[in-house]
Backbone as JSON Lines, residues from 0, in Angstrom:
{"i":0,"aa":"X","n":[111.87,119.07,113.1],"ca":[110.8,119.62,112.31],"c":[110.72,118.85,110.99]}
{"i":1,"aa":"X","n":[109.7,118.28,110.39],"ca":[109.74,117.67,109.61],"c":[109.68,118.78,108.15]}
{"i":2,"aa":"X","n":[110.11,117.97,106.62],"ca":[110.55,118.84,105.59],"c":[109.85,119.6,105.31]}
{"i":3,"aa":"X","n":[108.51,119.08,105.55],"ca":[107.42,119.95,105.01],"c":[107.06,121.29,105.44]}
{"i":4,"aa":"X","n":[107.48,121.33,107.06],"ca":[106.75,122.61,107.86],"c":[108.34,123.46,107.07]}
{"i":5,"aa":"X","n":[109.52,122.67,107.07],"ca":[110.28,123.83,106.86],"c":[110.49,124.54,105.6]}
{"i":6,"aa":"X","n":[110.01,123.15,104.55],"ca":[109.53,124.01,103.31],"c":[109.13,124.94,103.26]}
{"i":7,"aa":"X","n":[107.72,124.96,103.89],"ca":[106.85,126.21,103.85],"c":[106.8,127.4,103.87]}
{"i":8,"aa":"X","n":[108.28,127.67,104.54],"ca":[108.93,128.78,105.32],"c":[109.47,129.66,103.81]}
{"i":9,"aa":"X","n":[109.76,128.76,103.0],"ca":[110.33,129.05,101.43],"c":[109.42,129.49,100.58]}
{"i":10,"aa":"X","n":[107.93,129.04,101.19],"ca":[107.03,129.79,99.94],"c":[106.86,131.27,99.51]}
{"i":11,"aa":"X","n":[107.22,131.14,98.02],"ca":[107.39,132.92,97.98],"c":[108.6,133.2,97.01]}
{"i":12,"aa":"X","n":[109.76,132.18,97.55],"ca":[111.01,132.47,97.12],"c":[111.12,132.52,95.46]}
{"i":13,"aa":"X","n":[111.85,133.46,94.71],"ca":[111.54,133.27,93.54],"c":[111.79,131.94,93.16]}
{"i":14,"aa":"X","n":[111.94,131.54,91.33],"ca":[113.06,130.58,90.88],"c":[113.51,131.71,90.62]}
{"i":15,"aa":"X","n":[114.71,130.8,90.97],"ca":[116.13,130.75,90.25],"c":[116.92,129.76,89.63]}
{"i":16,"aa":"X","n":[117.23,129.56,88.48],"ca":[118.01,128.05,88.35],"c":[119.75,128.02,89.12]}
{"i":17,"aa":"X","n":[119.44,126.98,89.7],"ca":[120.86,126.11,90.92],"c":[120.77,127.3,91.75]}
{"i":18,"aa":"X","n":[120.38,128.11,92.37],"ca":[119.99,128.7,93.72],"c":[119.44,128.16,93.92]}
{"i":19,"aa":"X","n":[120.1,128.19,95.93],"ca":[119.5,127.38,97.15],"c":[119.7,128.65,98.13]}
{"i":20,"aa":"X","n":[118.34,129.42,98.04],"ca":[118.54,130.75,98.92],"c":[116.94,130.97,99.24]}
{"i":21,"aa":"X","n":[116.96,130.85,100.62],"ca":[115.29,130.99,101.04],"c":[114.76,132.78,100.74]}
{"i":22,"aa":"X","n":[114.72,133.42,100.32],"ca":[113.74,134.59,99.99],"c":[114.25,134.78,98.77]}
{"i":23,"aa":"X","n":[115.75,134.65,98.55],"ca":[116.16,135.22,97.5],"c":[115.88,134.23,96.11]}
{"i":24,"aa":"X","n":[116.14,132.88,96.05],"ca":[115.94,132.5,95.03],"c":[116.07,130.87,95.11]}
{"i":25,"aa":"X","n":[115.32,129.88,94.69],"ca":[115.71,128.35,94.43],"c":[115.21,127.49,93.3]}
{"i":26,"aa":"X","n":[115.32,126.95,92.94],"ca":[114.82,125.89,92.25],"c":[114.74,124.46,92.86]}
{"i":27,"aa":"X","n":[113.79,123.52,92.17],"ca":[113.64,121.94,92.91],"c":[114.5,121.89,93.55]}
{"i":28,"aa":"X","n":[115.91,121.33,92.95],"ca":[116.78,120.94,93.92],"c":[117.38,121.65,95.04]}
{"i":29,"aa":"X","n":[117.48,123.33,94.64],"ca":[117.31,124.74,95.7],"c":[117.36,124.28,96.72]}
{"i":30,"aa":"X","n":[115.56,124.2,96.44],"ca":[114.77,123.82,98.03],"c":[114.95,123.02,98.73]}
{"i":31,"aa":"X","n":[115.75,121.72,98.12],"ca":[115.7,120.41,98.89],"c":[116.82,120.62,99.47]}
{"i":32,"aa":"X","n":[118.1,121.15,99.1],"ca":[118.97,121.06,99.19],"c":[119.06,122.1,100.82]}
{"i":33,"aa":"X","n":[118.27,123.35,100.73],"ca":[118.01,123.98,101.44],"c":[117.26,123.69,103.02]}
{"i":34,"aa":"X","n":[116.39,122.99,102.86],"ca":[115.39,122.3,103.5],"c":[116.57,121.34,104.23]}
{"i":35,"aa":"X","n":[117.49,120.67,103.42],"ca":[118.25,119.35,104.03],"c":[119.52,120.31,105.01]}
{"i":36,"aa":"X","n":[119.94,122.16,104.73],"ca":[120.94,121.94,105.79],"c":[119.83,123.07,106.77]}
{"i":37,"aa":"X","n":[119.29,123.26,106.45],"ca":[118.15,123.51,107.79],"c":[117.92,122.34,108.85]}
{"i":38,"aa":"X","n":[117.7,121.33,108.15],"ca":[117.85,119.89,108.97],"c":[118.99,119.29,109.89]}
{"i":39,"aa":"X","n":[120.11,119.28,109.38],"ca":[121.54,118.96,109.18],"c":[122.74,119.68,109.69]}
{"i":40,"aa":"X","n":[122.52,121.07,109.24],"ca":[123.62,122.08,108.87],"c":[124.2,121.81,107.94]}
{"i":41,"aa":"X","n":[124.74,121.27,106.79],"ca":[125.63,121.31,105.8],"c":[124.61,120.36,104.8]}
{"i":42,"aa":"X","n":[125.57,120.89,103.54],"ca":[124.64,119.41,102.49],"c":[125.62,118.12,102.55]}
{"i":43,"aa":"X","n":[125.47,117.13,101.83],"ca":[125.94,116.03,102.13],"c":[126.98,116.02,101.1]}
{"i":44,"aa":"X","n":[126.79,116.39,100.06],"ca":[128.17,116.78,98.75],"c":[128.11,117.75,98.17]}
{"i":45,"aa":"X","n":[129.11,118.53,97.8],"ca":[128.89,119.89,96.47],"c":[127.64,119.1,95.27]}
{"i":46,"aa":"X","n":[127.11,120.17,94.92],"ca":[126.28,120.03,93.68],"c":[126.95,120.94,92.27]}
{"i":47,"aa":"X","n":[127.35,119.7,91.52],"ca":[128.17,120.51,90.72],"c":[126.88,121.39,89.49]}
{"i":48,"aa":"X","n":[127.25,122.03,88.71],"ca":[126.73,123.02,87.98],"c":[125.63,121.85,87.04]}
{"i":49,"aa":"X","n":[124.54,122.53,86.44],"ca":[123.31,121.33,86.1],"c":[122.33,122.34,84.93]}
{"i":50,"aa":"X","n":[122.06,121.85,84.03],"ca":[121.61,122.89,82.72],"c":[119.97,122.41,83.33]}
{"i":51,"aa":"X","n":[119.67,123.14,82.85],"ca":[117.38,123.1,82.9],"c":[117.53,121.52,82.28]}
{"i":52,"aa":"X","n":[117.86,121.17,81.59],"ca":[117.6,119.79,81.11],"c":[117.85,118.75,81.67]}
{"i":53,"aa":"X","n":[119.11,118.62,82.47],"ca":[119.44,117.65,83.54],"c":[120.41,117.22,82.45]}
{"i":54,"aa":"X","n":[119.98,115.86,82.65],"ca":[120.55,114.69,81.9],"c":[119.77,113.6,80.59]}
{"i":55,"aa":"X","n":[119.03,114.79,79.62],"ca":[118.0,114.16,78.91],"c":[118.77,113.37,78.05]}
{"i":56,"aa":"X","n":[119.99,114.18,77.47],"ca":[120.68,113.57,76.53],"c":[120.96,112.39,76.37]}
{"i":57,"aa":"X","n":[122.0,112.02,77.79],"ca":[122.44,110.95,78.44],"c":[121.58,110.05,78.6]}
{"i":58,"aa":"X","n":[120.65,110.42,78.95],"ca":[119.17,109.43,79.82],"c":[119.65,109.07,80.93]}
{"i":59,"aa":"X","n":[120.88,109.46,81.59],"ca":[120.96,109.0,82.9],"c":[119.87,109.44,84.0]}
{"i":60,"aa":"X","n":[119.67,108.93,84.8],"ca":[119.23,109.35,86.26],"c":[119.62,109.65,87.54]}
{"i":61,"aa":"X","n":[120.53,111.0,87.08],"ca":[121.19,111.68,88.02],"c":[120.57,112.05,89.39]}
{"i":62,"aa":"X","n":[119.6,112.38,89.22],"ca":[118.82,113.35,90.47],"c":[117.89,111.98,90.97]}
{"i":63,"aa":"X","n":[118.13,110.95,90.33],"ca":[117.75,109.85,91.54],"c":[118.59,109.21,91.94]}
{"i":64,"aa":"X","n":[119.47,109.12,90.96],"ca":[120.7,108.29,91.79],"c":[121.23,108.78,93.19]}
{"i":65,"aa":"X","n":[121.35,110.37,92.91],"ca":[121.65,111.39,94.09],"c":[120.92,111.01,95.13]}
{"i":66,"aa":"X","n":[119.38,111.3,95.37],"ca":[118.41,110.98,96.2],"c":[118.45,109.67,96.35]}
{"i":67,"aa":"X","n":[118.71,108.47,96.22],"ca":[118.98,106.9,96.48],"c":[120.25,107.51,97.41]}
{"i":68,"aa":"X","n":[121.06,108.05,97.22],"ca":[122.19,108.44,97.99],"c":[122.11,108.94,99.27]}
{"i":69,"aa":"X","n":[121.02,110.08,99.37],"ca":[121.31,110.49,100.29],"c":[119.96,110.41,100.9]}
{"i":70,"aa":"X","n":[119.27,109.89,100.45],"ca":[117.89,110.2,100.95],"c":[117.42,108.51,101.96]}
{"i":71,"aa":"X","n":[116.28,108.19,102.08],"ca":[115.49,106.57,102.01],"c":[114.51,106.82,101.02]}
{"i":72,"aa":"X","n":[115.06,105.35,100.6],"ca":[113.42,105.45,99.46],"c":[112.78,104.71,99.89]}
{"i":73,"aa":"X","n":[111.45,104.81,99.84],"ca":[109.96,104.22,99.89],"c":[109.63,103.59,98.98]}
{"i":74,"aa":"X","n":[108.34,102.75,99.39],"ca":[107.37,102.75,98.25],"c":[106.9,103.98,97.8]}
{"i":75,"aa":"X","n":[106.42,104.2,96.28],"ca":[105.45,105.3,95.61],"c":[104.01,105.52,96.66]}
{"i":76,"aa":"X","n":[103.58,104.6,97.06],"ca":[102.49,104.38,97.43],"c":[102.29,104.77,98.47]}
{"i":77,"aa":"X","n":[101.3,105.41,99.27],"ca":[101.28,105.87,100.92],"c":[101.66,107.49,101.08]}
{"i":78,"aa":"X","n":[101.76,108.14,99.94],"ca":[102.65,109.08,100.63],"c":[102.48,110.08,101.97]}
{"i":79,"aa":"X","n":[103.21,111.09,102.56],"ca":[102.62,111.27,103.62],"c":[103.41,112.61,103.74]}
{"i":80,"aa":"X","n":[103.42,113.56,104.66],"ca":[103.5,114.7,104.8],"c":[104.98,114.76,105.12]}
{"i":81,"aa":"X","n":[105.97,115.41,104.02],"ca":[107.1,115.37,104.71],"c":[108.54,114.64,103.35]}
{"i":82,"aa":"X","n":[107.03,113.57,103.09],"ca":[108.18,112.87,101.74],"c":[108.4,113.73,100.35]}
{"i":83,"aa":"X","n":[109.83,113.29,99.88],"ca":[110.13,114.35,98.92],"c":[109.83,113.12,97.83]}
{"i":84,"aa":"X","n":[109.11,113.83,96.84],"ca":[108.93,113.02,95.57],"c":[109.39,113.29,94.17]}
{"i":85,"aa":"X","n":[109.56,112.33,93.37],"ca":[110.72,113.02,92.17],"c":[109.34,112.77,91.37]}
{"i":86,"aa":"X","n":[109.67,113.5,90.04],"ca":[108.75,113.64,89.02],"c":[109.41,113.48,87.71]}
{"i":87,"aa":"X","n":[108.87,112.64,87.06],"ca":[109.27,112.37,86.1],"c":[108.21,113.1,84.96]}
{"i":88,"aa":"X","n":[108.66,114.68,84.24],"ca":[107.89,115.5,83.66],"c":[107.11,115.14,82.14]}
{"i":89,"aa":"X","n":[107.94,114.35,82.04],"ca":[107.54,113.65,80.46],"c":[107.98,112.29,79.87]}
{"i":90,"aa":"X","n":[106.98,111.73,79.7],"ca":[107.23,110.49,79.21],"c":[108.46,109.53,78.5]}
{"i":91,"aa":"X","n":[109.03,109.07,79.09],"ca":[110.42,108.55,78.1],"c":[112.04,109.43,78.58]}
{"i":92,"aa":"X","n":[111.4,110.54,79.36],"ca":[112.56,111.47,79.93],"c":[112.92,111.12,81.04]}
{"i":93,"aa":"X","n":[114.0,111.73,81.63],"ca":[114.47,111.54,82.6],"c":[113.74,111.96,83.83]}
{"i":94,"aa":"X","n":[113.83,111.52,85.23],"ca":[112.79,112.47,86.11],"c":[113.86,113.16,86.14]}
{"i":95,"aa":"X","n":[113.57,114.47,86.7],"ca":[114.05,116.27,87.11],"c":[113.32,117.12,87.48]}
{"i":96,"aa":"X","n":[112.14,116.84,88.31],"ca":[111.64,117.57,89.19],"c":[111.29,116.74,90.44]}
{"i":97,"aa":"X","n":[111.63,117.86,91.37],"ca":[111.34,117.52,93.22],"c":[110.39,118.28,93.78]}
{"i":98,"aa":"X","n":[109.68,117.86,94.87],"ca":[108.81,118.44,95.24],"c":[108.55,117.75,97.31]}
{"i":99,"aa":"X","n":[107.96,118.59,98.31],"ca":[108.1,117.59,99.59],"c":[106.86,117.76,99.51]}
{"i":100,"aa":"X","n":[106.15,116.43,99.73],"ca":[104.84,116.35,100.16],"c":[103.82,117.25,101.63]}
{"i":101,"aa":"X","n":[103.25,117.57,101.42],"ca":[102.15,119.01,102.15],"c":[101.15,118.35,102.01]}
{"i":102,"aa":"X","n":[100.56,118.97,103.03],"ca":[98.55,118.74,103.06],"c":[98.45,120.09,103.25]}
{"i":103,"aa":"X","n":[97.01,120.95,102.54],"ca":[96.48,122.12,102.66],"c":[94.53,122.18,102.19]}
{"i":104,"aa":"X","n":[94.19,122.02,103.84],"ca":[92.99,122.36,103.69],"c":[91.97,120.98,103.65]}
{"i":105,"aa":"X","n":[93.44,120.33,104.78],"ca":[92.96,118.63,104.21],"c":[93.02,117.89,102.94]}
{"i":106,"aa":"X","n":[93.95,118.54,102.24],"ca":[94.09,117.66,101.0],"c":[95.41,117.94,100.66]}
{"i":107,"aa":"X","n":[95.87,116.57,100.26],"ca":[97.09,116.31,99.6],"c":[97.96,117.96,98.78]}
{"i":108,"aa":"X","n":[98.96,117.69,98.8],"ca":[99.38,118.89,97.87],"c":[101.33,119.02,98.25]}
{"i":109,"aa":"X","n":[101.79,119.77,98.05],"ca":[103.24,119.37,97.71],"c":[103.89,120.8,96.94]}
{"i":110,"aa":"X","n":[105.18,120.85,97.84],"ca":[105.9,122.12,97.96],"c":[106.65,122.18,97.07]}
{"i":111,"aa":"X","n":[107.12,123.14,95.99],"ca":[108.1,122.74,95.02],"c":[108.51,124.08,94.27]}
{"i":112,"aa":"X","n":[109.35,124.28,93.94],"ca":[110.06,125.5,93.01],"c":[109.9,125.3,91.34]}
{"i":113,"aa":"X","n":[109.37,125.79,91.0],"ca":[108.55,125.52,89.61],"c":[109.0,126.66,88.37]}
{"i":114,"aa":"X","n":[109.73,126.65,87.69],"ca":[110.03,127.93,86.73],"c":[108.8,128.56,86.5]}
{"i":115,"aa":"X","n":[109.13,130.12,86.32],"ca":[107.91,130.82,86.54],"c":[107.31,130.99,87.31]}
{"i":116,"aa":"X","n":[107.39,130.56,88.14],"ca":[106.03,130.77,89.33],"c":[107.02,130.54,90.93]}
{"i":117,"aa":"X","n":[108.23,130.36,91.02],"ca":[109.04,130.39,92.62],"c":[108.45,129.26,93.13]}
{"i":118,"aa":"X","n":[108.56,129.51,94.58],"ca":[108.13,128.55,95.53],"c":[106.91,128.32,95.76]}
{"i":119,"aa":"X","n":[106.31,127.03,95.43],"ca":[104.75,127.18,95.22],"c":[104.26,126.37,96.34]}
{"i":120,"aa":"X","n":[103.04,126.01,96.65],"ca":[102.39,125.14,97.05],"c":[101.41,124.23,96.24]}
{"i":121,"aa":"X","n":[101.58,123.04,95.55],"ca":[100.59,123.12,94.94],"c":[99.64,121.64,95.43]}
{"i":122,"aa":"X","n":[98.4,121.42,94.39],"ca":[97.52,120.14,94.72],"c":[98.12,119.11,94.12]}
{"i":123,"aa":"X","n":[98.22,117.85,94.61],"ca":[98.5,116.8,94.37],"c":[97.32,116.16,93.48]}
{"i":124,"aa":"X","n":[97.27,116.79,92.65],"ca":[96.31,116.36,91.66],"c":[96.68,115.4,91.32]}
{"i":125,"aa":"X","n":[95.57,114.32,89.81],"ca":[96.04,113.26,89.35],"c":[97.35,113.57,88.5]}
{"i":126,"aa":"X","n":[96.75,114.26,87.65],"ca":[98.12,114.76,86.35],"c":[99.76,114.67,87.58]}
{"i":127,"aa":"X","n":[99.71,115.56,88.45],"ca":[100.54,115.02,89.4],"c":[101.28,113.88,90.08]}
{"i":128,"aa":"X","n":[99.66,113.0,90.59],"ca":[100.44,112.04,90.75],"c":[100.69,110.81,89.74]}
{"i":129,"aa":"X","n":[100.36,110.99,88.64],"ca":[100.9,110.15,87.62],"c":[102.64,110.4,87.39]}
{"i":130,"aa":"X","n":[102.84,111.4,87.6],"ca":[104.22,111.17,87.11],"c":[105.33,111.5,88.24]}
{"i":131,"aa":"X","n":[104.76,111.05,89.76],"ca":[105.9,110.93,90.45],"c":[106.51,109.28,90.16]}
{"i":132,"aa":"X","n":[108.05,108.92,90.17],"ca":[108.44,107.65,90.11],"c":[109.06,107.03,91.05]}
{"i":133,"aa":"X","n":[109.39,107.77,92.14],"ca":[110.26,107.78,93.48],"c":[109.66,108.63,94.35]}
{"i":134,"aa":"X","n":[109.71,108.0,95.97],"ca":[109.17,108.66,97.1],"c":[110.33,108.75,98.56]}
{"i":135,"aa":"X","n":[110.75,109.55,98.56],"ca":[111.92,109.26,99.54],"c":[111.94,110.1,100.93]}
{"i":136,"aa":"X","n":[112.03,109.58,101.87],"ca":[112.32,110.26,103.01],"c":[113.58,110.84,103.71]}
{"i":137,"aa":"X","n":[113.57,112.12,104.39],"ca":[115.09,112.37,104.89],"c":[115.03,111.33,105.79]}
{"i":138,"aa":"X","n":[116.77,111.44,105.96],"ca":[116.81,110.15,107.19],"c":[117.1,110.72,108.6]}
{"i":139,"aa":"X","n":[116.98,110.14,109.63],"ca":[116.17,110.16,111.18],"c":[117.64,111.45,111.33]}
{"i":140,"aa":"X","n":[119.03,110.98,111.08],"ca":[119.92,111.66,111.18],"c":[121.22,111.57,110.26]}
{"i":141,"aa":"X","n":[122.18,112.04,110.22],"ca":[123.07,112.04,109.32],"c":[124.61,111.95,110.04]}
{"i":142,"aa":"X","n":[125.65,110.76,110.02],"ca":[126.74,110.81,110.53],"c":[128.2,111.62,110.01]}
């Protein structure tokens, strides 16, 4: 089943920050993380503990380095139903938001756990896609 249909299954779920719990609660990484042992059965490493900010301080790029890890990356370009995309929320910051690419109603749009608002569905608007910086796919299988 590809990420997207199983995303979907999550819409609804509150946020929560670092919950990965389909009705009860997730955030970005929640869901992905969630979505990946629905896929899998297990995640691929512990996720150690992670503040709302990530890694602004630092400026590292934790949550891509992670996803280069475990994920395939793509080109930005093409995206397609299924790919998880990182977002980089503000200019000069680190990216720290995830989201899996969806179509609804014939148009682009993309699954994601959003403070305030839980598990959403939303449009792949421009404002959107300006600030994805990475496009990555799960891989076929996992050894």
């Amino acid at each position: 089943m590809r990420a997207d249909e199983l995303a979907r299954n999550w819409l609804g779920t509150p946020y929560v920050h670092q919950a990965s719990r389909k009705g009860a609660g997730a955030d970005c990484l929640g869901l992905l993380r969630g979505v990946w042992r629905e896929k899998y059965g297990r995640e691929p490493q512990l996720v150690p503990a992670y503040t709302s900010d990530w890694s602004e301080t630092s400026g590292t790029e934790l949550l891509w380095q992670a996803a280069r890890r475990h994920l395939n990356e793509r080109p930005v370009q093409g995206l397609e139903a299924g790919d998880v995309v990182l977002f980089r929320m503000r200019y000069g910051c680190v990216a720290k938001h995830l989201g899996i690419v969806s179509e609804r109603l014939g148009r682009p749009s993309f699954i994601h756990a959003y403070s305030g608002h839980g598990v959403v569905e939303s449009a792949l608007t421009a404002p959107w896609r300006r600030r994805i910086v990475a496009r990555f796919e799960f891989p076929e299988r996992i050894s």
